[in-house]
Structure formats: C-alpha cells, structure tokens
N, C-alpha and C positions, 0 to 999 in steps of 0.2 A: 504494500500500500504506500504510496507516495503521498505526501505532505508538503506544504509550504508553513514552516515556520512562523510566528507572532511577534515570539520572544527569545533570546536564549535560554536555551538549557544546555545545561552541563551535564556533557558526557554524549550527547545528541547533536547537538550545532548550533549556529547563531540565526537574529533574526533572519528574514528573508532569505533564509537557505533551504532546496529543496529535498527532502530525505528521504528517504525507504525506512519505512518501520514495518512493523508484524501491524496486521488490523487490529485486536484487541487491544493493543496498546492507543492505536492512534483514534478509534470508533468508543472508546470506552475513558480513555483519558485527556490525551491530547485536545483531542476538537472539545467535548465539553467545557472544558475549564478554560478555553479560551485561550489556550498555546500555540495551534495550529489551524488550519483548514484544509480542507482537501483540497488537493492536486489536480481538480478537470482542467480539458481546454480553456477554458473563461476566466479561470482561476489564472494560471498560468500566464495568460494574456496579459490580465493585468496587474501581477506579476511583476514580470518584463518591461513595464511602463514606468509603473513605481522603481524599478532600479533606474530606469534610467534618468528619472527627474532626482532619485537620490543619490546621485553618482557625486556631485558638486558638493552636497553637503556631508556627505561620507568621507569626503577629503578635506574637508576641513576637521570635523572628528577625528580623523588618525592625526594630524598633523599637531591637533591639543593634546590627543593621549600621547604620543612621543615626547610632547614637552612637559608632562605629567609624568612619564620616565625618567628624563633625565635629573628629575630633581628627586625623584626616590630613590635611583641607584647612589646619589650625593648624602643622603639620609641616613643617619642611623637613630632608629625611635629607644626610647627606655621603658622600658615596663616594669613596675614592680610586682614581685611578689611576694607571698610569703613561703622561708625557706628555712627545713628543721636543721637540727643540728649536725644529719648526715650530707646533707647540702641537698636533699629532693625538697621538689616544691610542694608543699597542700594545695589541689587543686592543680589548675593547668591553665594554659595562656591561651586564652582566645582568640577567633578572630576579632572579636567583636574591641575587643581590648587595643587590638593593633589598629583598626579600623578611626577609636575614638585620641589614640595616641596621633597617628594621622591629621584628623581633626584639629587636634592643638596645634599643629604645624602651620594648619591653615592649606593640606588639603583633602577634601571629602571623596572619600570612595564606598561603595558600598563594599557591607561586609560577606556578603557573598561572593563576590571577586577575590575574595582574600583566599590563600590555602596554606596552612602548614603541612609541610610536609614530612618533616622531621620531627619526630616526639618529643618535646621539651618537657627532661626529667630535671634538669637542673638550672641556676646559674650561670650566665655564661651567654655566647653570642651565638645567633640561629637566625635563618634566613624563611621569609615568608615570600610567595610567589603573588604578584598582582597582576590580574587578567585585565588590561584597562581595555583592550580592542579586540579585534577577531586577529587580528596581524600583530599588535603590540601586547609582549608581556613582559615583566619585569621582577625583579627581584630587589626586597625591602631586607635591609636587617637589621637587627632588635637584638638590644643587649637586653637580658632578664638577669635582678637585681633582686638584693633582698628588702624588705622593708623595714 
C-alpha cells in the first residue's frame, strides 16, 4: 500500500514522502490519525504540485537548519544531575532536559528531534544526535555534572 506522508515519522520518513507500508498499518493507523493519505492518481497529482511550489521554501528551511548546526556543533550544554557516591546517576538525562538546556541558549528544538544514543550511566561528556532536517543532522554534546 502506498502513502503520501503529512508529517514525519520516525523510522518511516519525512513529510511529503511517498512510502510503501503493509495496509493494516496504513488503513488502521496512519490515515486515521491524520499522518498520511493515500497514494491515488489525484493524490499524487497534487502531490507533485505542492512540491513544487514548496521547493523555494524548502530551501530556505535547510539553509536555517544548517545554520542551526553550526552553532550546536560550537555548543557544549551542562546538565545537572544527581550522582551517588559510586558516580551513577539517580534517574537519567532526558531528552527533554537537553531540549530545555537548548532553550537557555536561546535555541528551541523540539524534543522529539533529540536522540540519545548512548546510555548515560554516569558523569562525564556524551553526545546527543539532533534531526533538525531531512538532509541536516547534527550532533550536540553535554557534559553531565553533579548537583
């Protein structure tokens, strides 16, 4: 079953991309909730239209996320947490955490774009992956500190 996308999803693709899914994913999830529509002719048509009145403003989007990179890969956030006496932390570091550290910096990403990758058991410097485009991604790193 073929799809045209709404929104991104992760792990699926970005908006206005066209995909192959299983039908009971796309007839029982996707199209209701308003993620996707289906793939006819008509569809497809206009489609094709909308990319290409959004080809102009899709280039200017990548050309802010890039400059939206260059200044994370300059970054290094701090986050505190709290850390026992063997040096593991209580609790764990969020996206959500790195997201509102972000924020102090002055600038805003959503915290679903964010991914850890790496299990932060302790103290110490660790790198967060940020999806800011279909083309740009980047990587943020954050020292984790005690409080």
């Amino acid at each position: 079953m073929e799809i045209i996308l709404k929104t991104d999803i992760k792990g699926l693709g970005y908006k206005n991309d066209l995909v192959a899914v299983k039908p009971g994913y796309g007839r029982n999830y996707l199209i209701p909730q308003g993620f996707a529509v289906l793939a006819t002719g008509s569809n497809k048509k206009i489609h094709a239209e909308n990319i290409k009145q959004a080809a102009h403003k899709a280039e200017k989007i990548k050309t802010e996320a890039e400059n939206i990179a260059e200044k994370l890969e300059a970054l290094t956030l701090e986050i505190k947490a709290k850390i026992g006496e063997s040096g593991k932390i209580f609790g764990k570091v969020t996206t959500l955490q790195i997201a509102d550290a972000l924020a102090a910096q002055g600038i805003d990403i959503d915290r679903k774009k964010i991914s850890i990758n790496t299990p932060v058991d302790g103290a110490g410097e660790f790198l967060a992956e940020v999806d800011l485009h279909r083309e740009v991604k980047t990587n943020v790193k954050f020292n984790v500190s005690g409080e």
